[in-house]
N, CA, C and O atoms as CSV, one atom per row, in Angstrom:
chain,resi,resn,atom,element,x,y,z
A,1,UNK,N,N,93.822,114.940,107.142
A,1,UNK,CA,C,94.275,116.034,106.305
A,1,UNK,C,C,95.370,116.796,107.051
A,1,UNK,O,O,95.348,116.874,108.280
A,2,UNK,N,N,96.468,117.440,106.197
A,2,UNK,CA,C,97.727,117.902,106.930
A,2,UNK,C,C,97.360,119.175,107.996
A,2,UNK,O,O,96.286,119.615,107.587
A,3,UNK,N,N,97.641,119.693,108.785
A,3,UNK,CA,C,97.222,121.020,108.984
A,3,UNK,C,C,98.075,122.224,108.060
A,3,UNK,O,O,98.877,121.805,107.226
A,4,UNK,N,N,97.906,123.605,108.207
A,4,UNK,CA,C,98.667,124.401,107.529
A,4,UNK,C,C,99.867,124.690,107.450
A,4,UNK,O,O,100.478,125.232,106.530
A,5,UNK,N,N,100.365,124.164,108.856
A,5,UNK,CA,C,102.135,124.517,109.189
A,5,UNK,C,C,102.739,123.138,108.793
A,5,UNK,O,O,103.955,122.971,108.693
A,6,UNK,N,N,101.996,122.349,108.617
A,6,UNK,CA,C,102.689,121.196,108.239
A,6,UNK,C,C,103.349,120.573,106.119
A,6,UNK,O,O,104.051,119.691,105.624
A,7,UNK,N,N,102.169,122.243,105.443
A,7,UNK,CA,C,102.388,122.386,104.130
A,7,UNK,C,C,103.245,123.328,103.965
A,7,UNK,O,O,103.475,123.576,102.781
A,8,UNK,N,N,104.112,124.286,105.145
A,8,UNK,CA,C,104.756,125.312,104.955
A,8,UNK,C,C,105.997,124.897,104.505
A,8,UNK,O,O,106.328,123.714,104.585
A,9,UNK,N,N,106.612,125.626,104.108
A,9,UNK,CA,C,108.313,125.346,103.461
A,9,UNK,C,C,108.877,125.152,102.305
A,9,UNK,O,O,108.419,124.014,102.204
A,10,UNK,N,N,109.568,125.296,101.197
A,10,UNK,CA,C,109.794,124.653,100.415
A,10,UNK,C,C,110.108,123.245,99.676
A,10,UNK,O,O,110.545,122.223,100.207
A,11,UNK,N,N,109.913,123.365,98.882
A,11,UNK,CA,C,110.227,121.786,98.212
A,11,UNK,C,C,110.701,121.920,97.079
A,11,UNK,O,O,110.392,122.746,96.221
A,12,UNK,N,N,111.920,120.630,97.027
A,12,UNK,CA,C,112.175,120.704,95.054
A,12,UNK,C,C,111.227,119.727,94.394
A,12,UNK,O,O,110.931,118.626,94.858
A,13,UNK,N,N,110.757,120.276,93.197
A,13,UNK,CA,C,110.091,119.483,92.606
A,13,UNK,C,C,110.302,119.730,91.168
A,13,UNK,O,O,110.912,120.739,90.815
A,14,UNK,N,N,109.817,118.837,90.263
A,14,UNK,CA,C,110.289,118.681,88.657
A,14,UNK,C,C,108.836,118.470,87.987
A,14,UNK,O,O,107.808,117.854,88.269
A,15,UNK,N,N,109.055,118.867,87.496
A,15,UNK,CA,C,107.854,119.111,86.317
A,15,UNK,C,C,108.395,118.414,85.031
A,15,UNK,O,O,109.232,118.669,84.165
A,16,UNK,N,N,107.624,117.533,85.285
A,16,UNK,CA,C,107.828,115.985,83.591
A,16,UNK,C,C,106.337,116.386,82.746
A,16,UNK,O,O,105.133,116.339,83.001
A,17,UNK,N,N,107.208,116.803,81.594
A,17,UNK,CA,C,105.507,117.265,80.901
A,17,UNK,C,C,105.876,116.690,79.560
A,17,UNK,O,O,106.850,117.186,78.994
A,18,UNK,N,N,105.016,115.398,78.797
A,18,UNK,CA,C,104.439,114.754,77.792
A,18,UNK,C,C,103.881,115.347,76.912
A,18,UNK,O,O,102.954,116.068,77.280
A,19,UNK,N,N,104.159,115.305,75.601
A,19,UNK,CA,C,102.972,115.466,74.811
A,19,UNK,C,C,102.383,114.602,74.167
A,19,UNK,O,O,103.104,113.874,73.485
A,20,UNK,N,N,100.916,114.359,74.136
A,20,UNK,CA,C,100.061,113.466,74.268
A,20,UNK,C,C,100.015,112.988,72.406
A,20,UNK,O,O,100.567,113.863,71.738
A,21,UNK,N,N,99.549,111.977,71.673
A,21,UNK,CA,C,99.350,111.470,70.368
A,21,UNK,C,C,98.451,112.784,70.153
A,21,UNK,O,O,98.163,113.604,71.025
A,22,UNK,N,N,98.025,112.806,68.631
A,22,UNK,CA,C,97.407,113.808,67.989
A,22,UNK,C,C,95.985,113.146,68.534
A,22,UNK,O,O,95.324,113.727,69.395
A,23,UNK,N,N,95.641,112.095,68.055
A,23,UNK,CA,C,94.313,111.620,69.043
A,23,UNK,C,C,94.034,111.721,70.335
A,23,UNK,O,O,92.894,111.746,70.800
A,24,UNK,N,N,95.141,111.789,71.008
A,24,UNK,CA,C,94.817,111.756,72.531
A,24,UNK,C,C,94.655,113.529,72.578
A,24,UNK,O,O,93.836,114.109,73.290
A,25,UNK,N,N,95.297,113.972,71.970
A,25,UNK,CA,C,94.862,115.467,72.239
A,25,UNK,C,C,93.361,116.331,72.052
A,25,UNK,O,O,92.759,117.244,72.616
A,26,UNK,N,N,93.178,115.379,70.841
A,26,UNK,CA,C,91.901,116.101,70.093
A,26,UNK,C,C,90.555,115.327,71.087
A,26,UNK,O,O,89.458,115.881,71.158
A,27,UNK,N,N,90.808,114.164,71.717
A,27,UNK,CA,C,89.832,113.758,72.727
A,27,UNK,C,C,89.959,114.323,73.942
A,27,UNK,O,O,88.933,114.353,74.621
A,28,UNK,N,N,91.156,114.876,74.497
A,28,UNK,CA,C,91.126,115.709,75.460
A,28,UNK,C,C,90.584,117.159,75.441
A,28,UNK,O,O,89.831,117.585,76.316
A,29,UNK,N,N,90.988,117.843,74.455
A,29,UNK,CA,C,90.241,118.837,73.661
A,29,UNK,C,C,89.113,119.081,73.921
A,29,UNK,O,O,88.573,120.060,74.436
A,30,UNK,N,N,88.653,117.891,73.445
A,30,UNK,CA,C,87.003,117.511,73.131
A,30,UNK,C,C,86.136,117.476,74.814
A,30,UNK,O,O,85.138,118.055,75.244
A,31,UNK,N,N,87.018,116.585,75.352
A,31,UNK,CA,C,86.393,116.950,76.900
A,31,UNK,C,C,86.193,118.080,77.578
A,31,UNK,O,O,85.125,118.566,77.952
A,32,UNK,N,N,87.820,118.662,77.781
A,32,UNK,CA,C,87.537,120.040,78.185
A,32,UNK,C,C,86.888,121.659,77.269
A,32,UNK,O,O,86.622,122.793,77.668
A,33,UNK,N,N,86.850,121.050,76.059
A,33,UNK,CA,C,85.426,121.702,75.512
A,33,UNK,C,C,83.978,121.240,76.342
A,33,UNK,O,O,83.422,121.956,77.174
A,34,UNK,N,N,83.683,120.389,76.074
A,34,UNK,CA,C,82.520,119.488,76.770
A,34,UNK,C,C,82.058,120.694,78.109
A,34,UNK,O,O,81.223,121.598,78.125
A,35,UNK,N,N,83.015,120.205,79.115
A,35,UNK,CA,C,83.166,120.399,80.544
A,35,UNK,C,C,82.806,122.052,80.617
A,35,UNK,O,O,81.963,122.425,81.432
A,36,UNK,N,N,83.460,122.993,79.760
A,36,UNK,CA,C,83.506,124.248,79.583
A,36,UNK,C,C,82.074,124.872,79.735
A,36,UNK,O,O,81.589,125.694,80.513
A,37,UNK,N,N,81.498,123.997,78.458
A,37,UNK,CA,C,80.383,124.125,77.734
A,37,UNK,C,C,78.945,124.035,78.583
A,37,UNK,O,O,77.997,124.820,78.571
A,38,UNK,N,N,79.138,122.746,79.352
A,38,UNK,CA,C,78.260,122.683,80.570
A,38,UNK,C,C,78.532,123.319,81.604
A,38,UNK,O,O,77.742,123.135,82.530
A,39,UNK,N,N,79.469,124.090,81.810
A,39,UNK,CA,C,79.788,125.020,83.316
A,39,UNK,C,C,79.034,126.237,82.949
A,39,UNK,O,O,78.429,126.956,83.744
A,40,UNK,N,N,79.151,126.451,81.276
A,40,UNK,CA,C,79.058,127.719,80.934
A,40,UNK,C,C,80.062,128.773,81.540
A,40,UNK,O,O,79.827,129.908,81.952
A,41,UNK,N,N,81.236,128.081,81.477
A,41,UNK,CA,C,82.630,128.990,80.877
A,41,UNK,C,C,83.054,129.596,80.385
A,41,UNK,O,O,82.046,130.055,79.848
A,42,UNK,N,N,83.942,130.233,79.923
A,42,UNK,CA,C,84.783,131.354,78.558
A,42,UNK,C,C,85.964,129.912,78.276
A,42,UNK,O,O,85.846,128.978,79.069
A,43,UNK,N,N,86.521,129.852,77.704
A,43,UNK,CA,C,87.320,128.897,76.890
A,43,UNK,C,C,88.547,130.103,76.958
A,43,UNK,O,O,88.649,131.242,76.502
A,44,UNK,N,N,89.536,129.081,77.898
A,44,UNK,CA,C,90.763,129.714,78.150
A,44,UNK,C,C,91.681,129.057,77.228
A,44,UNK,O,O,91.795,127.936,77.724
A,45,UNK,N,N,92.492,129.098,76.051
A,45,UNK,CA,C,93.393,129.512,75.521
A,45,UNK,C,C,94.817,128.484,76.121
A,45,UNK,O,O,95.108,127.350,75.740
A,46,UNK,N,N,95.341,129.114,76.891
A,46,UNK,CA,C,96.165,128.362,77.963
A,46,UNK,C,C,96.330,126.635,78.195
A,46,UNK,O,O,97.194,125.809,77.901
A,47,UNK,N,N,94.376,126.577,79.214
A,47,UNK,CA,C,94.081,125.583,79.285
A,47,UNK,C,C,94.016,124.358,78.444
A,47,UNK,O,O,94.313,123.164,78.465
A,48,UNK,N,N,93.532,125.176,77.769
A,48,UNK,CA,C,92.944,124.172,76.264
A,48,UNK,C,C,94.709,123.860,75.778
A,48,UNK,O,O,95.115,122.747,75.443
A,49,UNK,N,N,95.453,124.941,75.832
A,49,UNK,CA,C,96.456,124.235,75.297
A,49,UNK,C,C,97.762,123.029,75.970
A,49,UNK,O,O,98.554,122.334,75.334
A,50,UNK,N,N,97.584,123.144,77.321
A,50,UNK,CA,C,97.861,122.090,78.472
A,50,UNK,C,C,96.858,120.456,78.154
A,50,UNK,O,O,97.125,119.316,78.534
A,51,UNK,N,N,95.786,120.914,77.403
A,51,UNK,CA,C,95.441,119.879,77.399
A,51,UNK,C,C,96.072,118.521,76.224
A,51,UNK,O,O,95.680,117.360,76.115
A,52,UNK,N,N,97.004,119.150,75.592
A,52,UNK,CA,C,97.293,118.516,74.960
A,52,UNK,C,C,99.034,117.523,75.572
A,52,UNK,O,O,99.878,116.965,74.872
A,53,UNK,N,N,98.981,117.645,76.740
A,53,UNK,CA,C,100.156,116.970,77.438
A,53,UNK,C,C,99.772,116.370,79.092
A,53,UNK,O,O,98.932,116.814,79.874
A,54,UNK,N,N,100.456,115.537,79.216
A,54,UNK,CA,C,100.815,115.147,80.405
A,54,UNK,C,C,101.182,115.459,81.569
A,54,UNK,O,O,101.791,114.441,81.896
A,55,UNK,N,N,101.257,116.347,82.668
A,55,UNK,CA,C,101.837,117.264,83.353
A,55,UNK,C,C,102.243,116.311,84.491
A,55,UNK,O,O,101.178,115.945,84.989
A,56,UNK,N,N,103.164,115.788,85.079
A,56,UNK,CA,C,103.680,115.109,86.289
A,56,UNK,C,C,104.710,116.079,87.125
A,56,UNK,O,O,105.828,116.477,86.796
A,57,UNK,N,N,103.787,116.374,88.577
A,57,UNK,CA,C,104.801,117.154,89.195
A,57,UNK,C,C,105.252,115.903,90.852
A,57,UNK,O,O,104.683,115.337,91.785
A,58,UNK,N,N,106.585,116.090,90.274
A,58,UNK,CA,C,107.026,115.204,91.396
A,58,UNK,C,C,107.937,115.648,92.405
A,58,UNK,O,O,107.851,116.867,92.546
A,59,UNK,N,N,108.831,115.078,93.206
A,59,UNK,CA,C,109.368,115.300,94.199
A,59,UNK,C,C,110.497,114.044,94.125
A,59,UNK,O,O,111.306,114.011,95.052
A,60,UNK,N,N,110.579,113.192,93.262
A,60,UNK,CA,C,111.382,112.055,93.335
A,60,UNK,C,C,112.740,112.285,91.690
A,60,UNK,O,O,112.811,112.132,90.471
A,61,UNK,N,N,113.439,112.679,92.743
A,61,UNK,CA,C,114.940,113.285,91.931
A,61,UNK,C,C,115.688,112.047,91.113
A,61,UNK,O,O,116.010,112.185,89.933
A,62,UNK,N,N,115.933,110.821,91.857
A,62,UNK,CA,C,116.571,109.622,91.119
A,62,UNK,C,C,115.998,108.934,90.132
A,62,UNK,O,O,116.606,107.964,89.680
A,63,UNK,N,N,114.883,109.251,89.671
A,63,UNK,CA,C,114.138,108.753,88.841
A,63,UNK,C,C,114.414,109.295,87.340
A,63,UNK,O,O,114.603,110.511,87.360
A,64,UNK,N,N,114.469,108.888,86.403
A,64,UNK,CA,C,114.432,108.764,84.980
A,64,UNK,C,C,112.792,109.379,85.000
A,64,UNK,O,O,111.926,109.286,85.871
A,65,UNK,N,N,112.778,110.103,83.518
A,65,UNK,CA,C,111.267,110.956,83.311
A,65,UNK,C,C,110.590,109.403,82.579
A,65,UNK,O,O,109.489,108.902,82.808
A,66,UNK,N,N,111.263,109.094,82.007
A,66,UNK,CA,C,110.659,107.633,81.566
A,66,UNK,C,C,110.209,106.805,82.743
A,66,UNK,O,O,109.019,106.494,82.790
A,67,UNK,N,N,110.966,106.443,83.628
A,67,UNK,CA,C,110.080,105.784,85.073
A,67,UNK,C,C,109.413,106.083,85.300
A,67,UNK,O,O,108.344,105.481,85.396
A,68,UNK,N,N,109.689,107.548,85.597
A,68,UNK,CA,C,108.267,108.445,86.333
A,68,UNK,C,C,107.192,108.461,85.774
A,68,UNK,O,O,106.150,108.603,86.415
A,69,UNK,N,N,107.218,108.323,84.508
A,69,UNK,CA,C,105.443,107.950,83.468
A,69,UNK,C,C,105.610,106.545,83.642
A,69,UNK,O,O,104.445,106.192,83.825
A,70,UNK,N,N,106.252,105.605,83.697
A,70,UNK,CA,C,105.675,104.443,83.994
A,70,UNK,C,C,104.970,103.954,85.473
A,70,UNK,O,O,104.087,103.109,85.619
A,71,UNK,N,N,105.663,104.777,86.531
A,71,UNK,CA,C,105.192,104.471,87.860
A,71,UNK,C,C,103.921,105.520,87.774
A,71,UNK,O,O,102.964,105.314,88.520
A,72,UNK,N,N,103.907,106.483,86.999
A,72,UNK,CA,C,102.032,107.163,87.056
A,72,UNK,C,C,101.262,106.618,86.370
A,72,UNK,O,O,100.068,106.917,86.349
A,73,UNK,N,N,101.907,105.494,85.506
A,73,UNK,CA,C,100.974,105.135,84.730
A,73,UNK,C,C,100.335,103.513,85.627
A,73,UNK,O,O,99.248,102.977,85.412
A,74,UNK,N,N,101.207,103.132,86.433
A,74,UNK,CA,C,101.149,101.880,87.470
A,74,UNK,C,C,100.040,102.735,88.648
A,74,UNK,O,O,99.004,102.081,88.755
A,75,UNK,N,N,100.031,103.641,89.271
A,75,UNK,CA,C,99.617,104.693,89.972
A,75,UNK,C,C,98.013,104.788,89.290
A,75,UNK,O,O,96.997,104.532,89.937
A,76,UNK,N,N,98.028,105.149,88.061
A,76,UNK,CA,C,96.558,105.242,87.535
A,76,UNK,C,C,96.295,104.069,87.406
A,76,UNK,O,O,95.139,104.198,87.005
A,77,UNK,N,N,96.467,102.989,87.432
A,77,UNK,CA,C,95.999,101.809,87.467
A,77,UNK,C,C,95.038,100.815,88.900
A,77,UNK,O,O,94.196,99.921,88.985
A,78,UNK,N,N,95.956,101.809,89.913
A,78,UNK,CA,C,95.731,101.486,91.092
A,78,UNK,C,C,94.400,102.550,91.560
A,78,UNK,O,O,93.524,102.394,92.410
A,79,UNK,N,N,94.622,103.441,90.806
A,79,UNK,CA,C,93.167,104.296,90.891
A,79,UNK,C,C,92.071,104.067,90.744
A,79,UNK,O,O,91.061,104.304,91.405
A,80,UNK,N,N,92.341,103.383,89.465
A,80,UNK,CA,C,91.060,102.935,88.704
A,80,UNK,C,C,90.358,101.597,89.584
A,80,UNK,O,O,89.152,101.455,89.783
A,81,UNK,N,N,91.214,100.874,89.944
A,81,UNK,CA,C,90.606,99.473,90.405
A,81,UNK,C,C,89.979,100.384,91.893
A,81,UNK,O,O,89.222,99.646,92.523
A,82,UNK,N,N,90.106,101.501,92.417
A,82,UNK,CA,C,89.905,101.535,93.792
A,82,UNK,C,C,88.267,102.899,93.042
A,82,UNK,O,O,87.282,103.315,93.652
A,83,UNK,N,N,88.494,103.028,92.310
A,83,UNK,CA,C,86.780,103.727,91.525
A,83,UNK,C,C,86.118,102.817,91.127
A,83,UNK,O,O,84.943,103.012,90.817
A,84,UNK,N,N,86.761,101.450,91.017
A,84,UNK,CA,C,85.615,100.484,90.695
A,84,UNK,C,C,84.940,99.796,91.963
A,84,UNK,O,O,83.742,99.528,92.056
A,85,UNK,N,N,86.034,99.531,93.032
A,85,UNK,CA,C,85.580,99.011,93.718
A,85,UNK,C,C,84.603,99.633,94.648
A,85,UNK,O,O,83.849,98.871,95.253
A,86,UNK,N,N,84.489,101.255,94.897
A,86,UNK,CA,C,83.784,102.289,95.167
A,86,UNK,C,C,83.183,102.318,94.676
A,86,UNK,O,O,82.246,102.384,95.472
A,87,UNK,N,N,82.634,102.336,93.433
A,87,UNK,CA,C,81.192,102.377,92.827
A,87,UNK,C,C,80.513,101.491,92.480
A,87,UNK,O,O,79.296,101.654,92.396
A,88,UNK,N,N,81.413,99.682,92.025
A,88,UNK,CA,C,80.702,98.787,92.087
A,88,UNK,C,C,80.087,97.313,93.320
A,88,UNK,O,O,79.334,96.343,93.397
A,89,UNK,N,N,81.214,98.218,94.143
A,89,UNK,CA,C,81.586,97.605,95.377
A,89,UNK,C,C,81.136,98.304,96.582
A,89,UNK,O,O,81.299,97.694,97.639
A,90,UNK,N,N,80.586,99.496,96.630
A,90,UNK,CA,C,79.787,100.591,97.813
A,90,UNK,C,C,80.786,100.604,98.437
A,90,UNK,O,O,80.500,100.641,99.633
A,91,UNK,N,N,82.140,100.590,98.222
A,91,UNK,CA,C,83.226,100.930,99.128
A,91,UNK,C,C,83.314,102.338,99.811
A,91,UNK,O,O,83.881,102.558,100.882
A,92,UNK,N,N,82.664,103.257,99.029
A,92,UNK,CA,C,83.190,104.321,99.467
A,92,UNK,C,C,82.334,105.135,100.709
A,92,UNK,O,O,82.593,106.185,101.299
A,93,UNK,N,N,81.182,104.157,100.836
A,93,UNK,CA,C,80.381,104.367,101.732
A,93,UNK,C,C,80.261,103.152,103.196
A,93,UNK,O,O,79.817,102.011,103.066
A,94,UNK,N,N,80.691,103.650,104.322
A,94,UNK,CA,C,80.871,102.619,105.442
A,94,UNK,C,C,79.574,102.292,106.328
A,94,UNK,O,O,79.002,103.219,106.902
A,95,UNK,N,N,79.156,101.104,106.426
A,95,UNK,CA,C,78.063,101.023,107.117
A,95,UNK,C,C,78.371,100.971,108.138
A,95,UNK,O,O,77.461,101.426,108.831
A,96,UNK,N,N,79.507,100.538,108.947
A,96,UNK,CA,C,79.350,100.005,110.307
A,96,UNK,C,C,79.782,101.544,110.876
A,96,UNK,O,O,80.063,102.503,110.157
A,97,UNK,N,N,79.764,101.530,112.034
A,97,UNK,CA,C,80.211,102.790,113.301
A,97,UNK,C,C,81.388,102.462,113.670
A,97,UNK,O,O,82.449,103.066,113.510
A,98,UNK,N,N,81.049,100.945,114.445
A,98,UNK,CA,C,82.644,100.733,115.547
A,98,UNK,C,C,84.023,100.270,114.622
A,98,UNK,O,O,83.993,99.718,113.522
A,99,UNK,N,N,84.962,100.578,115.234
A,99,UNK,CA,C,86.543,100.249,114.100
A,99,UNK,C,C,86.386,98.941,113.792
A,99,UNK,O,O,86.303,98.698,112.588
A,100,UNK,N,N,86.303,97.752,114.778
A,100,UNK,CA,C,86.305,96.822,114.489
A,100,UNK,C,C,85.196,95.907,113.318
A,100,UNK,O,O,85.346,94.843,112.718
A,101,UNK,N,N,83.900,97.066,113.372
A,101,UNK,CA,C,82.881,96.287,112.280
A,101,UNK,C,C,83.162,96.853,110.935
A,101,UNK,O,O,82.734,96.513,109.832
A,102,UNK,N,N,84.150,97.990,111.357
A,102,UNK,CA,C,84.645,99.119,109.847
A,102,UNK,C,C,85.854,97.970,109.391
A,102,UNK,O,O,85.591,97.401,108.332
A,103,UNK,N,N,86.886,97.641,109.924
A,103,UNK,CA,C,87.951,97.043,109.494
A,103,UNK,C,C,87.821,95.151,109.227
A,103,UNK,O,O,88.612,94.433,108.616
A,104,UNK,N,N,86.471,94.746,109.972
A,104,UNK,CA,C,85.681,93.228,109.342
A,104,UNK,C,C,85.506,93.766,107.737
A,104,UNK,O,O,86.229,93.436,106.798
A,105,UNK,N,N,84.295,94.723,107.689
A,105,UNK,CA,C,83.453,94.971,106.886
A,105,UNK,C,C,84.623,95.173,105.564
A,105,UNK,O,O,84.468,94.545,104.517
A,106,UNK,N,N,85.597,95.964,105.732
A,106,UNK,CA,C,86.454,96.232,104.779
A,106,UNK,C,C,87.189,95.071,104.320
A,106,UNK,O,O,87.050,94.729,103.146
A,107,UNK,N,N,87.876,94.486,105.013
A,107,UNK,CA,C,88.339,93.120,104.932
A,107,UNK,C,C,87.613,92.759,104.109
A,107,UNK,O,O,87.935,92.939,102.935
A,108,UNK,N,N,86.340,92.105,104.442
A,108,UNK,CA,C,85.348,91.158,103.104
A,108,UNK,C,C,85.253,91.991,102.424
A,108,UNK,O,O,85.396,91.312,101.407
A,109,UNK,N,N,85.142,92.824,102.109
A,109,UNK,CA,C,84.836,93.871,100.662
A,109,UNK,C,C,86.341,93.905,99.847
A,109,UNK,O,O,86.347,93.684,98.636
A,110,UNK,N,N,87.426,94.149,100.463
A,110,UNK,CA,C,88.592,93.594,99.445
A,110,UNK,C,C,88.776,92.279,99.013
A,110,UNK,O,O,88.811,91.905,97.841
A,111,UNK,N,N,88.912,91.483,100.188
A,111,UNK,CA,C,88.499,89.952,99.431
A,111,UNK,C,C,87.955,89.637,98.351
A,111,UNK,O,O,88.512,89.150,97.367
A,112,UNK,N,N,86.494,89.981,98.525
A,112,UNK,CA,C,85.693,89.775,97.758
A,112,UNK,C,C,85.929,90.497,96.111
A,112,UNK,O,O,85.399,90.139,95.059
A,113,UNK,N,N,86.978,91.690,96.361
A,113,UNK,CA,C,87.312,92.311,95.324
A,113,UNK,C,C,88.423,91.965,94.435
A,113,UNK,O,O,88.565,92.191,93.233
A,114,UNK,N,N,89.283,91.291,95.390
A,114,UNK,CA,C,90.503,90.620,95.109
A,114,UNK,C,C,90.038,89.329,94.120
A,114,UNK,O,O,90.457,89.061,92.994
A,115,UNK,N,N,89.080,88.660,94.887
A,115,UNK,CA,C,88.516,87.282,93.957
A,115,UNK,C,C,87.494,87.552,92.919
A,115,UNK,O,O,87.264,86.768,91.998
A,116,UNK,N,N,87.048,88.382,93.046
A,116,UNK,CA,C,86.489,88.903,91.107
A,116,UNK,C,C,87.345,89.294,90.669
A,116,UNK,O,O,87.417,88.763,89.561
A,117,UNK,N,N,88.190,89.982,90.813
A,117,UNK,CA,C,89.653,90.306,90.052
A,117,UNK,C,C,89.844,89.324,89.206
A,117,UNK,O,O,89.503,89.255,88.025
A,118,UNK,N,N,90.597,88.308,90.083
A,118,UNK,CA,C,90.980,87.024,90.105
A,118,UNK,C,C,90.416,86.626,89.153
A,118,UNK,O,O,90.856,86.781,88.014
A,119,UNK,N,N,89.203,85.963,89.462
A,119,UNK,CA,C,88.036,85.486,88.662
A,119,UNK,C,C,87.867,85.758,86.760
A,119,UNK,O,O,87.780,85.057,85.752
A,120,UNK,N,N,87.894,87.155,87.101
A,120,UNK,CA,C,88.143,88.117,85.769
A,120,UNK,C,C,89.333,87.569,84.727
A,120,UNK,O,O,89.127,87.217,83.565
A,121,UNK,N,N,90.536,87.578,85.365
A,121,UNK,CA,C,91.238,87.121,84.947
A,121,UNK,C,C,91.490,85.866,84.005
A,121,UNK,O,O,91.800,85.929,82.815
A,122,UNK,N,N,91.268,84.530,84.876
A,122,UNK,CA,C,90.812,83.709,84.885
A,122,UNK,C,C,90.001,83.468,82.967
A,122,UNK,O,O,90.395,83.136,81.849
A,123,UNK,N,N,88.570,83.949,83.718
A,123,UNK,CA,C,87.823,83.877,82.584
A,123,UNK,C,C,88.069,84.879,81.177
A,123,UNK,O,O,87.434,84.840,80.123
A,124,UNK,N,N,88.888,85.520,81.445
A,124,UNK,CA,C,89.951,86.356,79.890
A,124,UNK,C,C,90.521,84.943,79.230
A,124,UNK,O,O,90.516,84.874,78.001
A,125,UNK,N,N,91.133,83.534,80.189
A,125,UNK,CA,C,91.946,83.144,79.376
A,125,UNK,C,C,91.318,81.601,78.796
A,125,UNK,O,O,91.865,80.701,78.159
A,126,UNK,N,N,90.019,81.745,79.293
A,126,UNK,CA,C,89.262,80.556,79.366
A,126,UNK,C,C,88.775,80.577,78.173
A,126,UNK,O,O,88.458,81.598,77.562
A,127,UNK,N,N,88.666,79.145,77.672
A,127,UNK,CA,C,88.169,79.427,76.240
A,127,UNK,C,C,87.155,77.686,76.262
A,127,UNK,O,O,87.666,76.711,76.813
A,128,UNK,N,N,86.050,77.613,75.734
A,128,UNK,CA,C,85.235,76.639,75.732
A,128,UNK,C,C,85.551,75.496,74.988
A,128,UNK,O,O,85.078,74.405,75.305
A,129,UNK,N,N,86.422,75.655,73.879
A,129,UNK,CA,C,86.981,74.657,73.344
A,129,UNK,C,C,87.846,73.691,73.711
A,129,UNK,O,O,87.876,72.526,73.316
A,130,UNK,N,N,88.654,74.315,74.603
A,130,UNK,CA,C,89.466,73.389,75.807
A,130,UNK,C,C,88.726,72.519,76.488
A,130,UNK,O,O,89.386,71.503,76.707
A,131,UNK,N,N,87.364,72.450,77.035
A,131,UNK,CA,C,86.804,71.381,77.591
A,131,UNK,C,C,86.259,70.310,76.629
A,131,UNK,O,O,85.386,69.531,77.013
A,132,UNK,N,N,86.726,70.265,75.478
A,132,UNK,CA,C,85.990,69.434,74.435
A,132,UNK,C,C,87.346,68.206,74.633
A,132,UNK,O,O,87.337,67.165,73.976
């Protein structure tokens, strides 16, 4: 983690903000109602109305706002496979102590993640009639 003098200073940054389909809004809506509801919250106004967009704050100037939702949208992709592999894969929990049984142990656990991937794939395009 950075220390404090190392977050000091300014930065330019751009704010790329989307607005989401009428469905994607009213399910976002719906969540941060949800979420509210179980905190036992007040329902902010504001919030609720952010929820109906995309908010990307970046730091990368040469980029087109159109790239920039495609590389967050490549970005959430890479998220997701690394919450699966953490929760279906115990990644996020390390058994070994020493570096070297941490960086074995990790090794086979991507492998192994890489080739169900794989695998996955694979069997999307497989179809039983082909072996006839």
């Amino acid at each position: 983690m950075a220390s404090d003098h190392e977050l000091r200073g300014q930065y330019t940054v751009r704010v790329c903000a989307y607005r989401k389909t009428e469905a994607q809004r009213i399910e976002s809506e719906r969540k941060y109602l949800k979420k509210i509801s179980k905190n036992q919250r007040k329902q902010n106004p504001k919030v609720q109305e952010i929820t109906g967009y995309v908010v990307i704050i970046t730091t990368l100037k040469e980029l087109s706002k159109e790239d920039i939702l495609k590389l967050y949208r490549l970005r959430w992709q890479i998220e997701l496979a690394f919450k699966r592999m953490k929760s279906l894969m115990k990644l996020g929990h390390l058994k070994k102590k020493n570096p070297i049984g941490i960086k074995a142990w990790l090794q086979g656990k991507l492998f192994l993640s890489c080739l169900l991937e794989h695998l996955l794939a694979i069997s999307r395009r497989f179809s039983p009639q082909k072996l006839r």
